[in-house]
Every structure is written in C-alpha cells, then in structure tokens.
Backbone of each chain as ProteinMPNN parsed JSONL, in Angstrom:
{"seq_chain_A": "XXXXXXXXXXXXXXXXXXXXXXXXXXXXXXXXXXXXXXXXXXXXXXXXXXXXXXXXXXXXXXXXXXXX", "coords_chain_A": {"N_chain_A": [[32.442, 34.691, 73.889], [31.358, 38.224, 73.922], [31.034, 40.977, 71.909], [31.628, 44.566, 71.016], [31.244, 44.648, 67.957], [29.393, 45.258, 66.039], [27.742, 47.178, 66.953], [29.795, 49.337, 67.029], [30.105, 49.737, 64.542], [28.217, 50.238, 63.044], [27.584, 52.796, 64.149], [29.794, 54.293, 62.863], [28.748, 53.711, 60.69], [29.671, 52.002, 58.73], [29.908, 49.523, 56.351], [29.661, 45.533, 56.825], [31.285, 44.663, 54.547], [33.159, 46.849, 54.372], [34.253, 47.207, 56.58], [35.61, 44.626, 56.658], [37.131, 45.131, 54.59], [39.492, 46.461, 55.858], [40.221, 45.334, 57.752], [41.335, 42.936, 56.53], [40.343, 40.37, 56.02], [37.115, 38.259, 55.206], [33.909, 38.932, 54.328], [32.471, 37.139, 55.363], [33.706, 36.355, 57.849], [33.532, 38.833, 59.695], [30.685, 38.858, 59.967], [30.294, 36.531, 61.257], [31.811, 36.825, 63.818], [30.721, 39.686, 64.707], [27.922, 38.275, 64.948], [28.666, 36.781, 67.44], [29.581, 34.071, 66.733], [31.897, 33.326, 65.942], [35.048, 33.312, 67.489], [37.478, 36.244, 67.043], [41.065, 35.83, 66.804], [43.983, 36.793, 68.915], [45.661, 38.456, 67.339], [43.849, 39.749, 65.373], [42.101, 40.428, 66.915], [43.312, 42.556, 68.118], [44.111, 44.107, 65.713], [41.287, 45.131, 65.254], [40.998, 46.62, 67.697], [42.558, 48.817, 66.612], [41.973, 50.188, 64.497], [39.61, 51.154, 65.491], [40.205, 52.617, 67.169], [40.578, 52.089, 70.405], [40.275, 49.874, 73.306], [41.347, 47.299, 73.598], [39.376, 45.614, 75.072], [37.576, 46.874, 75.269], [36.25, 46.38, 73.241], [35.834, 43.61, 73.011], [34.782, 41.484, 75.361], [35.221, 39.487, 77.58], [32.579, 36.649, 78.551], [32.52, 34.868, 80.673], [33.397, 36.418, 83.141], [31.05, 38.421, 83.459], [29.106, 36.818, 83.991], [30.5, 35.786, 86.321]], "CA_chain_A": [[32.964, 36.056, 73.999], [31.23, 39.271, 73.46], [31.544, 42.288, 71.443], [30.708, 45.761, 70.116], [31.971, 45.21, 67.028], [28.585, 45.846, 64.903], [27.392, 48.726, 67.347], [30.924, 50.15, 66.652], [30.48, 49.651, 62.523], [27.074, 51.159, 62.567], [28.471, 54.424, 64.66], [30.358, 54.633, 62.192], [28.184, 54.221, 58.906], [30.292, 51.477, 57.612], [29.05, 48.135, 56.037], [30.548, 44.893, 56.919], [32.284, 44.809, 53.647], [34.236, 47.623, 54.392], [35.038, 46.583, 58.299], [36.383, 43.359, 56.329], [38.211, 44.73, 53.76], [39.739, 47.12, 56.771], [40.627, 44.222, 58.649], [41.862, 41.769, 55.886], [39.157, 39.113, 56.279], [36.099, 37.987, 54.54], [32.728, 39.462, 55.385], [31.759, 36.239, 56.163], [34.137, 36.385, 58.841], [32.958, 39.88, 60.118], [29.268, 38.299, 60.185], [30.583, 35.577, 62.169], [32.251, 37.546, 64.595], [29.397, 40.197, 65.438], [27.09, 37.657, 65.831], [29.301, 35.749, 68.267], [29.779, 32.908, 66.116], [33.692, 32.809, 65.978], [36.357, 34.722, 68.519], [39.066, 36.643, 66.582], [42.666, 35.613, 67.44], [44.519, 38.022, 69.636], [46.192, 39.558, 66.841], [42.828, 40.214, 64.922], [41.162, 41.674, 67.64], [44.113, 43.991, 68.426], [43.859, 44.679, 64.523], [40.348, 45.669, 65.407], [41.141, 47.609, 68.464], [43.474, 49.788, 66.57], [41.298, 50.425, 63.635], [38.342, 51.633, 66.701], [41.323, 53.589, 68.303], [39.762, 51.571, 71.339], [41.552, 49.394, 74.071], [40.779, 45.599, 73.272], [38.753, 44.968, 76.523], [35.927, 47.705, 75.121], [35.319, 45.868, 72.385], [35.485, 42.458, 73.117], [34.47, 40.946, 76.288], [34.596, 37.764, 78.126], [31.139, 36.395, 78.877], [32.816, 33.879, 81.956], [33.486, 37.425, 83.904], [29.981, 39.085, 83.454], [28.666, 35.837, 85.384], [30.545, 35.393, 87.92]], "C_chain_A": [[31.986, 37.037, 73.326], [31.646, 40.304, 72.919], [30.772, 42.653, 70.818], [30.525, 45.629, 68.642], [30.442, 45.91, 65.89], [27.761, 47.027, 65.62], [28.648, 49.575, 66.897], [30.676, 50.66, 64.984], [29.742, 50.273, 62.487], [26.994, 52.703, 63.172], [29.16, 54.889, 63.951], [29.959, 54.567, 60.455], [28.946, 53.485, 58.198], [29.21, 49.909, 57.443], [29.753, 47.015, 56.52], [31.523, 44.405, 55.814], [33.532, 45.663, 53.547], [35.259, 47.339, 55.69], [36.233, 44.907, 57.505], [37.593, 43.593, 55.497], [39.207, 45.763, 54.614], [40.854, 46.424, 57.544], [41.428, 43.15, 57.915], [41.135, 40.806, 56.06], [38.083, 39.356, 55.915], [35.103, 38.485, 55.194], [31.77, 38.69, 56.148], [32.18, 36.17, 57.729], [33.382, 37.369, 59.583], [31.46, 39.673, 61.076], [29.315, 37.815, 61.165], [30.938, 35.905, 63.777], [31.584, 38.693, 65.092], [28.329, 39.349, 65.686], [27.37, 36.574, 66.814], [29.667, 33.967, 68.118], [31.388, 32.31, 65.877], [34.477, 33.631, 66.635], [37.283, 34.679, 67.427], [39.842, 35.856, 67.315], [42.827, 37.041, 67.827], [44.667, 39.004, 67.864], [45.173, 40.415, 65.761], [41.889, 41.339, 65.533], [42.183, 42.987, 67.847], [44.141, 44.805, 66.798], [42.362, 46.038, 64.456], [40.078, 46.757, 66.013], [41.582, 49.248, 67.713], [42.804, 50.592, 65.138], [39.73, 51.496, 64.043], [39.361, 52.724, 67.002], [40.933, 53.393, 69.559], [40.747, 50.732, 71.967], [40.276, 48.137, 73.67], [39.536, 44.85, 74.197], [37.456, 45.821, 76.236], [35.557, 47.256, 73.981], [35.06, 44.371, 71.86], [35.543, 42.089, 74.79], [33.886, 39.71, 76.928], [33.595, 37.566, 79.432], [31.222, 35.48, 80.553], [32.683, 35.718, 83.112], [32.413, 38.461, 83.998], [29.022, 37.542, 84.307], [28.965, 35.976, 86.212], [30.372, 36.611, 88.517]], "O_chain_A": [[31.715, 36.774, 72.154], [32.712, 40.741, 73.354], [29.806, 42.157, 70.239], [29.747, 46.386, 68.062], [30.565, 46.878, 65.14], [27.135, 47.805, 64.9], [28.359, 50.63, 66.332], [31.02, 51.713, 64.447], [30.051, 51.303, 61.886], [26.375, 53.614, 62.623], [29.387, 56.081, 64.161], [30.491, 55.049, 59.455], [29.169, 53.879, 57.054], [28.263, 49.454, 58.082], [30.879, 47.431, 56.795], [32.522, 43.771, 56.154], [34.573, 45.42, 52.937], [36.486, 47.276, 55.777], [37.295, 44.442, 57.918], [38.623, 42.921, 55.444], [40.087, 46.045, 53.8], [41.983, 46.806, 57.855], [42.185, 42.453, 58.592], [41.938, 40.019, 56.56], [37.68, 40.506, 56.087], [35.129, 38.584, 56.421], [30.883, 38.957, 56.959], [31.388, 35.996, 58.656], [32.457, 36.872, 60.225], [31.159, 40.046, 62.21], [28.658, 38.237, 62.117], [30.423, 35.335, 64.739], [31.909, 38.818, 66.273], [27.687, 39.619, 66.701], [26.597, 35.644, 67.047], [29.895, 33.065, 68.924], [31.813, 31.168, 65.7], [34.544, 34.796, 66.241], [37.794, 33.682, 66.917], [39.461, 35.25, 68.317], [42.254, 38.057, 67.431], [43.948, 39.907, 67.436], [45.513, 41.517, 65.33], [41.309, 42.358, 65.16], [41.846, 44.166, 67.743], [44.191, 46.034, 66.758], [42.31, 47.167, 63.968], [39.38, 47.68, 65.593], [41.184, 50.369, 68.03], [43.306, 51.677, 64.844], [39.058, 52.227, 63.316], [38.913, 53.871, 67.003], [40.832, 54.454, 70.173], [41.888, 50.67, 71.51], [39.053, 48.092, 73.537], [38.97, 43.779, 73.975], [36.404, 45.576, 76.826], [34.481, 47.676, 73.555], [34.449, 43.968, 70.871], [36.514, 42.537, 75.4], [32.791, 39.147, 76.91], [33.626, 37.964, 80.596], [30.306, 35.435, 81.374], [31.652, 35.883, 83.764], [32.743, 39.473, 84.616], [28.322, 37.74, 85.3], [28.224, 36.283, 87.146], [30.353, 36.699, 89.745]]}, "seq_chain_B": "XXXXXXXXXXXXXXXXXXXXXXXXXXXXXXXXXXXXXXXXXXXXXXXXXXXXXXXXXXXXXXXXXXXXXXXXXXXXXXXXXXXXXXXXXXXXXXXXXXXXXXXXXXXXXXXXXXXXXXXXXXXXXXXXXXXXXXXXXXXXX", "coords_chain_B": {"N_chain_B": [[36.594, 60.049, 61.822], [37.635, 58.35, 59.077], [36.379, 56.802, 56.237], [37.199, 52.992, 56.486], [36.745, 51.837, 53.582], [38.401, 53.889, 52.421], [40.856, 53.485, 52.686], [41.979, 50.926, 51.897], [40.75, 48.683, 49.235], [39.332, 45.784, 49.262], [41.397, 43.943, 49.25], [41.589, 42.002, 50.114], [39.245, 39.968, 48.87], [40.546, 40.362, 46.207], [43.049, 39.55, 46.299], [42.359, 36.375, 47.467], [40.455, 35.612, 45.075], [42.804, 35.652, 43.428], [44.533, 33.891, 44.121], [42.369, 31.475, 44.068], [42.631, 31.527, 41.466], [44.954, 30.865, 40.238], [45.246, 28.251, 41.807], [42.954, 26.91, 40.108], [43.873, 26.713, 37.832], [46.724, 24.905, 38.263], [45.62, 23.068, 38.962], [43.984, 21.987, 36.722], [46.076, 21.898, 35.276], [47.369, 19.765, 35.953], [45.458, 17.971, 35.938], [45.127, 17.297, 33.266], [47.578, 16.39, 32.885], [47.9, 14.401, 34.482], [46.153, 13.079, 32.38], [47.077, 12.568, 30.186], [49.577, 11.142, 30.626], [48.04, 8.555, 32.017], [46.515, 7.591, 29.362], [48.093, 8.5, 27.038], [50.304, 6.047, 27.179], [49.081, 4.097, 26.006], [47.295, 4.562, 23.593], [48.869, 6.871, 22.369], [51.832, 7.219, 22.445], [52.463, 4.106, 22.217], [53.927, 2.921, 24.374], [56.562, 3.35, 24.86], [58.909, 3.234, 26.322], [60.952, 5.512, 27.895], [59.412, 7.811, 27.157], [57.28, 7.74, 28.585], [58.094, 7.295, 30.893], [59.22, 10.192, 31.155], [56.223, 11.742, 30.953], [55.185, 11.048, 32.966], [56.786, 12.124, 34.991], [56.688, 14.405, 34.597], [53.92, 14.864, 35.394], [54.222, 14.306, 37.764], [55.345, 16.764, 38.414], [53.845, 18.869, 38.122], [52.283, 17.823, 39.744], [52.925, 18.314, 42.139], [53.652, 21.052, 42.007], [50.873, 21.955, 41.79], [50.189, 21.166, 44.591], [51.879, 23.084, 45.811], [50.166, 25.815, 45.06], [47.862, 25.106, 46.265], [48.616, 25.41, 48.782], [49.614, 28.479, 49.143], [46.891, 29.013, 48.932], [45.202, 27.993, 50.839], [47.411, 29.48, 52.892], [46.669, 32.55, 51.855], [43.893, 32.665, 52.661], [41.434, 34.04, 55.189], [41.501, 34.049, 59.036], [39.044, 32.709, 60.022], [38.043, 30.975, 57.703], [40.216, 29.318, 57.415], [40.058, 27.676, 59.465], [37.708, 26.593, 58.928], [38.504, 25.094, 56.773], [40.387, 23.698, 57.841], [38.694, 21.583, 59.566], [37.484, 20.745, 57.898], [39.254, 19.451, 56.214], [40.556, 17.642, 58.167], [38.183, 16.005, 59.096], [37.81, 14.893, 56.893], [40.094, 13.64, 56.043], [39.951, 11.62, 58.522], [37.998, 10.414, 57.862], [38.64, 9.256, 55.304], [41.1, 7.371, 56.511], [39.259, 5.141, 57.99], [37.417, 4.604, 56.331], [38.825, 3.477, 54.235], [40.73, 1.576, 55.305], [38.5, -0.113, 56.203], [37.084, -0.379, 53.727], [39.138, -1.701, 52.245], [39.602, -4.327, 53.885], [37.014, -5.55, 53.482], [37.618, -7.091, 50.601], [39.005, -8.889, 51.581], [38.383, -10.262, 53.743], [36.286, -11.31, 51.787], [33.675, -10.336, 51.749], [32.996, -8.844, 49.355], [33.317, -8.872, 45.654], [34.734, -8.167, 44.189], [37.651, -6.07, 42.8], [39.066, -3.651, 45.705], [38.862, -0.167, 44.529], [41.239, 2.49, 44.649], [40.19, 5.158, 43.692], [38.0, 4.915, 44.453], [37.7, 5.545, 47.078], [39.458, 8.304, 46.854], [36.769, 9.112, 45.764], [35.277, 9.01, 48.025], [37.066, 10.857, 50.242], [36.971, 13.153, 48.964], [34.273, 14.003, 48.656], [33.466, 14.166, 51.319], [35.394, 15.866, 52.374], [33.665, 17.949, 50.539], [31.81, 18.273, 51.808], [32.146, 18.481, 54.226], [33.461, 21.427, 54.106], [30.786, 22.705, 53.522], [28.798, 22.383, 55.537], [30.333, 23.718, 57.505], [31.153, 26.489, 56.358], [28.066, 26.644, 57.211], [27.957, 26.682, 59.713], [29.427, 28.966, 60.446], [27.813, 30.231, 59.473]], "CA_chain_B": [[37.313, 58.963, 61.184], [37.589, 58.175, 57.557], [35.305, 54.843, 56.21], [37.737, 51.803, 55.854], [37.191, 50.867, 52.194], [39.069, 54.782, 51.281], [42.451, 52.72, 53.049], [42.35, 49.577, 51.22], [39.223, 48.333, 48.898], [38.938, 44.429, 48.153], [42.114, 43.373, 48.756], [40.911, 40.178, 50.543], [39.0, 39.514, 47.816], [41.501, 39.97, 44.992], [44.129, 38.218, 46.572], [41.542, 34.881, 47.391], [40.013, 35.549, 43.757], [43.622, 35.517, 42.26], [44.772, 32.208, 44.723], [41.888, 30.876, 43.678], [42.345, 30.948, 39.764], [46.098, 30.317, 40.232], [44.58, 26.738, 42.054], [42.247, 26.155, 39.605], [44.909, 26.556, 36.803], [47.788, 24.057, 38.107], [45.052, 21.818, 38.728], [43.611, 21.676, 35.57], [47.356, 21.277, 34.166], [47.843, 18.416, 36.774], [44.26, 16.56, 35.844], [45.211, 17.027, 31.817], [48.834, 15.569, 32.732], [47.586, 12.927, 34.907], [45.227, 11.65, 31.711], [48.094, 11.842, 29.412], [49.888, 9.726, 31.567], [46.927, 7.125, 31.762], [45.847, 7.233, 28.193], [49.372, 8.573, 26.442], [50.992, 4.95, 26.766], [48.266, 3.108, 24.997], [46.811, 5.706, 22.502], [49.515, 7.887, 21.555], [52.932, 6.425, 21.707], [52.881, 3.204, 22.344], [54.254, 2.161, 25.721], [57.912, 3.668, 24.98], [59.134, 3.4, 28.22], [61.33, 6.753, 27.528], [58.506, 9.249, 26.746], [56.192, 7.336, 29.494], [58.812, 7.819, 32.258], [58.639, 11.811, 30.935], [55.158, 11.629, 31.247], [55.541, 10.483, 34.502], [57.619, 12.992, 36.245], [55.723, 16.332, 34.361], [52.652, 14.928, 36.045], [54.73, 14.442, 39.45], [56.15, 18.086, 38.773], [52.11, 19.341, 37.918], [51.275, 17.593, 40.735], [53.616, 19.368, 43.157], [53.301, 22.869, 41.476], [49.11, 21.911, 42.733], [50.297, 21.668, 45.943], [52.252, 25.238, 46.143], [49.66, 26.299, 44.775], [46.76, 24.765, 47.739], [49.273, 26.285, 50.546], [49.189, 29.641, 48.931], [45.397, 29.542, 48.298], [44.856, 28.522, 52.428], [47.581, 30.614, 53.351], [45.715, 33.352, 51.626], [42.601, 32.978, 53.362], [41.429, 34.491, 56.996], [41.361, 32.769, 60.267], [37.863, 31.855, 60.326], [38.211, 30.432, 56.753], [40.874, 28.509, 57.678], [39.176, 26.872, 60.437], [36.853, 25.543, 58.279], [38.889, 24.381, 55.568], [41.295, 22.771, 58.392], [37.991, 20.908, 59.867], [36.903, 19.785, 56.668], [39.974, 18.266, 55.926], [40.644, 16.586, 59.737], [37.161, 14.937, 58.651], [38.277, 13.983, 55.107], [41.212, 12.717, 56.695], [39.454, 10.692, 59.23], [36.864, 9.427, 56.787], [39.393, 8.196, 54.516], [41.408, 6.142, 57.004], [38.322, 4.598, 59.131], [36.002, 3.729, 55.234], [39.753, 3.284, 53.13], [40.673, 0.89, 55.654], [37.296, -1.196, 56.237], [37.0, -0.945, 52.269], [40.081, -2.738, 51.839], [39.178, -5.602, 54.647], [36.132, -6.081, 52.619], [37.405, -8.105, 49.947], [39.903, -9.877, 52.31], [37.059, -11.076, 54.324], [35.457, -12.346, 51.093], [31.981, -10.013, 51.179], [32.606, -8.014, 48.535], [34.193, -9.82, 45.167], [35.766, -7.485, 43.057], [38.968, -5.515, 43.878], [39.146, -2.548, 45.822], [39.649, 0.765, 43.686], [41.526, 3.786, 45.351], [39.587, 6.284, 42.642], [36.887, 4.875, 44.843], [38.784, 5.726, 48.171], [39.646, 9.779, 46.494], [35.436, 9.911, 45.884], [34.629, 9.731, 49.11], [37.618, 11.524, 50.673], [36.331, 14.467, 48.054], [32.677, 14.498, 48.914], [33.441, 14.144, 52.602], [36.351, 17.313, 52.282], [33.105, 19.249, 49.75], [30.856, 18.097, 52.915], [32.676, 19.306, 55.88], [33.062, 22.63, 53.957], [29.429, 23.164, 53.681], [28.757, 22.023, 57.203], [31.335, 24.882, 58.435], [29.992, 27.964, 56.205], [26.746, 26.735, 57.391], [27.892, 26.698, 61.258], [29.611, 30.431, 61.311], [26.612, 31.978, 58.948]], "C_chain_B": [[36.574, 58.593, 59.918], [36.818, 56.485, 57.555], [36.501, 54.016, 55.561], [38.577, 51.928, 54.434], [38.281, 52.664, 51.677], [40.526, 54.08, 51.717], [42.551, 52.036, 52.12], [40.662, 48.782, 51.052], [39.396, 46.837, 48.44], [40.09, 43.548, 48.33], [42.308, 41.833, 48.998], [40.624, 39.788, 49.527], [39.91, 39.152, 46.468], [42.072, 39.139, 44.977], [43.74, 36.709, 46.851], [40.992, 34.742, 46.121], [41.431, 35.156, 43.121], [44.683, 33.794, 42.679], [44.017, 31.121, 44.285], [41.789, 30.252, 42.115], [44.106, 30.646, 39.613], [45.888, 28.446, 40.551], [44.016, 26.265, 40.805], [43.004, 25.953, 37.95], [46.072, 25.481, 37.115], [46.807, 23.01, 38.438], [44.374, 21.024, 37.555], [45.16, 21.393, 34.741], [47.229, 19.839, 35.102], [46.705, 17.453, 36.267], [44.758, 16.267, 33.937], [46.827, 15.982, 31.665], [48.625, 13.894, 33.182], [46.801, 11.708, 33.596], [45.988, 11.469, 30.539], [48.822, 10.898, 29.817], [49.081, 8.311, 31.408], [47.317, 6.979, 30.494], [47.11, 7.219, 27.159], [50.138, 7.325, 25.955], [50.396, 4.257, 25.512], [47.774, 3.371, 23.754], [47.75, 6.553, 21.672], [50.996, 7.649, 21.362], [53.682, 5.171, 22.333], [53.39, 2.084, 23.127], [55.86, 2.491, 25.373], [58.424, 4.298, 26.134], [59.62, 5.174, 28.485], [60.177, 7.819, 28.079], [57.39, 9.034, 27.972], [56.5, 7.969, 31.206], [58.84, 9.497, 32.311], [57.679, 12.439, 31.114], [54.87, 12.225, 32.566], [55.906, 11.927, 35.666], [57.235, 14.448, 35.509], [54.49, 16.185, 35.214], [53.424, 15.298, 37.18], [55.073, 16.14, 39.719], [54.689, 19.292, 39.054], [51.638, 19.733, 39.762], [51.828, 18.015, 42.376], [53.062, 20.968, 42.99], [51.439, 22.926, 42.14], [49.329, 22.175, 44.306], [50.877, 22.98, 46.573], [51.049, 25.751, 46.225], [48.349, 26.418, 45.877], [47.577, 25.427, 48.628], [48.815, 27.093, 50.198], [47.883, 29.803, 49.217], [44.78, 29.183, 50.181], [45.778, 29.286, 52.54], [46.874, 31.799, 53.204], [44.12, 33.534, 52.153], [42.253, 33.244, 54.733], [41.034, 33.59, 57.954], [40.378, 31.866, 59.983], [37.943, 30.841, 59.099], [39.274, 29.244, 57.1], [41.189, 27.618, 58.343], [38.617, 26.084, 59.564], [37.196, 24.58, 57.186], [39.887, 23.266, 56.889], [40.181, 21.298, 58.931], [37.375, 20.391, 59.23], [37.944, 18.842, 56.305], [40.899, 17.105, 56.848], [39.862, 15.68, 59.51], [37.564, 14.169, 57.28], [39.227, 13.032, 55.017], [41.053, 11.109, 57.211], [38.774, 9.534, 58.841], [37.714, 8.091, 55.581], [39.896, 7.287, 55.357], [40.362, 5.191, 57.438], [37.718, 3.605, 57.327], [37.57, 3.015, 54.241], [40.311, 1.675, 53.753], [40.055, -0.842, 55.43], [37.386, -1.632, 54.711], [37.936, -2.367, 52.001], [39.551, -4.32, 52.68], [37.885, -6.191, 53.908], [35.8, -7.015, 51.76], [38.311, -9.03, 50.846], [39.096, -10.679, 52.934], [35.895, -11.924, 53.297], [33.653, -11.516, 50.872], [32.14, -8.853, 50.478], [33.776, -9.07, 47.335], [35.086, -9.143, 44.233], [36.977, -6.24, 43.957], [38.546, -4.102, 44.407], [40.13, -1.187, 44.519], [40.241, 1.983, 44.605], [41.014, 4.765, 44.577], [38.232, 6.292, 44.165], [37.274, 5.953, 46.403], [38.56, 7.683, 47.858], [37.891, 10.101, 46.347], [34.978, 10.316, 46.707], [34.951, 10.531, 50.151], [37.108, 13.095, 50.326], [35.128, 14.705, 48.431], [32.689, 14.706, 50.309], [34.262, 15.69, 53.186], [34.624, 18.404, 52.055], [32.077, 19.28, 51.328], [31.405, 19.217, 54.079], [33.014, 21.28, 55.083], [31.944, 23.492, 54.033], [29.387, 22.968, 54.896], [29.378, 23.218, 57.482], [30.935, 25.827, 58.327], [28.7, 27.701, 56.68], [26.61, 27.342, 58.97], [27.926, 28.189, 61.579], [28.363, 31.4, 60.295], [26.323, 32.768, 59.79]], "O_chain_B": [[35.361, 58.532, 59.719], [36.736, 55.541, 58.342], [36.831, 54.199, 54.39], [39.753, 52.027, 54.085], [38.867, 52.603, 50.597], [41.394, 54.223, 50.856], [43.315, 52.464, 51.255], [39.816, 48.453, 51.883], [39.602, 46.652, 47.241], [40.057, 42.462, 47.752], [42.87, 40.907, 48.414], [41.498, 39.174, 48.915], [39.985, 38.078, 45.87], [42.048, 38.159, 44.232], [44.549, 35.823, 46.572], [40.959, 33.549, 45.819], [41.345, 34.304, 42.237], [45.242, 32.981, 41.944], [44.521, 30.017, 44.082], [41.279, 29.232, 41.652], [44.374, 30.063, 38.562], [46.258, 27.565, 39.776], [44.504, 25.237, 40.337], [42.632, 25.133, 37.111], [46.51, 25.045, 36.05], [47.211, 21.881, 38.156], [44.245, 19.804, 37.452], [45.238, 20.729, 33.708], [46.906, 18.83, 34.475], [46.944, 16.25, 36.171], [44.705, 15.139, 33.447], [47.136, 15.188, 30.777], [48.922, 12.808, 32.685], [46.747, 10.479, 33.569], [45.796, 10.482, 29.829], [48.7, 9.77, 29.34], [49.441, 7.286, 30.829], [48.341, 6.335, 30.268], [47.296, 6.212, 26.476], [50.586, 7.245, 24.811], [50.919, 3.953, 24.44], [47.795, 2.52, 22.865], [47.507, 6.897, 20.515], [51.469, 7.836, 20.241], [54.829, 5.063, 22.764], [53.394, 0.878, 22.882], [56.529, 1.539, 25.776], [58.378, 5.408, 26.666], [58.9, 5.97, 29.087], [60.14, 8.435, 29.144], [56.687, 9.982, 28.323], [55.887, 8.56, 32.096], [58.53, 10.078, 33.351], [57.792, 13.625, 31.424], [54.511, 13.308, 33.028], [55.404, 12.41, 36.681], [57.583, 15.511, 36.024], [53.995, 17.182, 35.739], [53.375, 16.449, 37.613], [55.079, 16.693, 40.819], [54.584, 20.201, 39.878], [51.204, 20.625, 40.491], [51.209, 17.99, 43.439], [52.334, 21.706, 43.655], [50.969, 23.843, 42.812], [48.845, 23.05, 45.024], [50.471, 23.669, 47.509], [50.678, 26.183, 47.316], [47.897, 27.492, 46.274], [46.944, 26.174, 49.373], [47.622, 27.192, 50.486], [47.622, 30.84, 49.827], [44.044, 30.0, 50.735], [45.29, 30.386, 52.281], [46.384, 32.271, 54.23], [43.396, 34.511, 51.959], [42.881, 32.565, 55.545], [40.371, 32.567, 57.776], [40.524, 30.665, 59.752], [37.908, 29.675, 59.494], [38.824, 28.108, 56.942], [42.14, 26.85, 58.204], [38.992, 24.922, 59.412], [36.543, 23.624, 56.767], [39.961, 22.059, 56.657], [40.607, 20.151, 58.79], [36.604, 19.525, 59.645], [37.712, 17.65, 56.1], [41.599, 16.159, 56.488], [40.279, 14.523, 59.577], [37.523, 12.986, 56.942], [39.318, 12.022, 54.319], [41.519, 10.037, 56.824], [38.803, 8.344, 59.158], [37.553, 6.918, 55.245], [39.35, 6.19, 55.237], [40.752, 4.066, 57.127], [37.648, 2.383, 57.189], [37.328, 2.024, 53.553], [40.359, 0.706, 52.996], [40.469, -1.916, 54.992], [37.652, -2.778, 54.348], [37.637, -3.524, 51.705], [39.174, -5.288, 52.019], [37.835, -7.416, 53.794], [34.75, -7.65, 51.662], [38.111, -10.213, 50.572], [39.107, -11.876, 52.647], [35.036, -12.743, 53.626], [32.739, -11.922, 50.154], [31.534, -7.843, 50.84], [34.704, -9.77, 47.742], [36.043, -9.641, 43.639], [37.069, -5.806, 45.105], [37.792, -3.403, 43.73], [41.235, -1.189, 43.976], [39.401, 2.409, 45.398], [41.691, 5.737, 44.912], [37.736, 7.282, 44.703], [36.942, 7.138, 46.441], [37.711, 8.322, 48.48], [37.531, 11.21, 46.743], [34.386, 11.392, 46.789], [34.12, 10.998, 50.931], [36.907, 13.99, 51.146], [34.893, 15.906, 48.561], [31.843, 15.524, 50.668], [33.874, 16.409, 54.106], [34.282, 19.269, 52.861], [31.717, 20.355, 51.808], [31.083, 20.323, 54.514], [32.683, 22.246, 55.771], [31.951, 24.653, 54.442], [30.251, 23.63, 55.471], [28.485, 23.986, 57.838], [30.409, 26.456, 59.244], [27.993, 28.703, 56.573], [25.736, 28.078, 59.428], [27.186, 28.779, 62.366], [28.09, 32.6, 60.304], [25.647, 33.756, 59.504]]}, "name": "protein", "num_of_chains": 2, "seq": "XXXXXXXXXXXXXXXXXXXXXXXXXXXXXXXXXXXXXXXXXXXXXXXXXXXXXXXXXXXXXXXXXXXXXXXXXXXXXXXXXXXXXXXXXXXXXXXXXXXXXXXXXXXXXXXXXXXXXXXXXXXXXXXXXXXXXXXXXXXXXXXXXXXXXXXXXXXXXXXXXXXXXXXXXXXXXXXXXXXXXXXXXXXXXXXXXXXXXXXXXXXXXXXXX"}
C-alpha cells in the first residue's frame, strides 16, 4: 500500500514526532508507515484521514489498482 | 492548521514510559519473591512448612500482579509495536515447544546424561522472545 503521509507532514512543517504523538503511536511506527514498511489498520488510517481533513483514499492507496 | 504536538505532546511516550516502569517494578518484586521462596526455606527459616506455603502464594500473587502488569504494558503499545512483540513471542513460543520437547527426549534416548533443567528451557525461550524483537525493529526501520 501507498501513501502521502510524509509529503502531507512536510506540507505541513511537522516532524514525525509530532504526526506520532497526533496519532497515538510511536515514531517508529510513523517511519514505518511512510516508508511503506507497515499498513495502518483501518481505524488508524481513518485517524490519519481526519487529522489531514482528507478522505482515506487520498492518502493511502492500494498499489494492486495502480497496476492493473 | 495548527502543528499536532500543541493538541497532545508525548502522550505515547509517557504512557509506554510509565507501563514500562510499572513492568519493570512487579517484576523485580516477583524475581526477589521467587528467590525468597528458593533460598527462604533453607537459609532463613528453616523449612517451616507454614511460612514456606506463605512464601509460596506471595510469589504466585507477584507473579500474577507481573502478568497484569505485561497486558497493560502491550495493551499500551501501538499496532505496529504490537506486531512485533506478538511475532516475537509466536517464535518464543514455537522455539520452546520444538527445542523444550527434543531437550527432554534427549536424556530419554540416553545421549545426554544429566537431567534436563527447565531454567534451561526459560533461557532459550528468553533469548529467542529478546531475538525475535530485534529481528522485528530491525524489519519495520
């Protein structure tokens, strides 16, 4: 799965310490998760969404549907 | 839009910093109960069944209050974290039955001559748990 999330953070001038402590989760997580190393759970990413003021589908995106 | 940390600064952190020294406090009561227990009978009073059986069931109570205390300290931690601690201890799991097993067949079969220890059994369950943790932070760096 893809996502904006560290073009989003840096539009916004934050660090991933702050996106984490934002979110409730470690900045390791954060790390993990912009560099496509672990998918949120739904209710994380919608955490995320709503924190963007963004619809879930602009800032994560599945990589199977940009293939086919 | 306002930056994050002016909402809420750290509180991940606090709350895994304060799970974490809550853990490392009923475990340190539970390892000091467990060696009164051992050592208590023989050293300090005697083998009086009484005070031994008391012993006994403060460790068991220790050694519960440890386990509250491990839920809390994963509950308290975020998904990804909790991935890795669950896949460290699926492996720690695994490791123990598959080597705790064989160990034991070992002396039954006669090629090894002295008894199996379960201390031995908890070392490598423990290094195999500290293992698969490293392994995991290493995977989502």
């Amino acid at each position: 799965m893809k996502n904006r999330l560290k073009v989003l953070r840096a539009e916004r001038d934050w660090t991933q310490a702050q996106l984490a402590s934002a979110l409730d989760v470690s900045r390791q997580t954060i790390n993990a998760i912009e560099k496509g190393k672990f998918d949120p759970s739904l209710p994380l990413a919608f955490k995320a969404a709503r924190l963007f003021k963004m619809a879930i589908e602009e800032i994560f995106q599945d990589e199977v549907n940009d293939e086919a | 839009m306002s930056k994050p940390d002016q909402v809420d600064t750290n509180e991940y952190t606090n709350r895994n910093c304060q799970n974490t020294r809550y853990l490392r406090n009923w475990t340190a009561a539970w390892v000091v109960t467990m060696a009164i227990t051992a050592f208590g009978p023989r050293f300090i009073w005697e083998f009086q069944t009484l005070i031994t059986v008391i012993s006994v069931v403060i460790n068991l109570a220790f050694g519960f209050g440890m386990l509250l205390a491990n839920r809390r300290y994963l509950r308290g931690l975020d998904e990804m974290q909790q991935r890795i601690m669950f896949d460290a201890m699926g492996l720690s799991l695994g490791v123990g039955l598959v080597v705790g097993l064989s160990y034991e067949l070992l002396e039954d079969i006669k090629l090894i001559t002295f008894q199996p220890e379960i201390a031995h059994l908890v070392i490598i369950m423990c290094l195999t748990y500290l293992g698969g943790i490293i392994a995991g932070q290493r995977k989502f760096q």
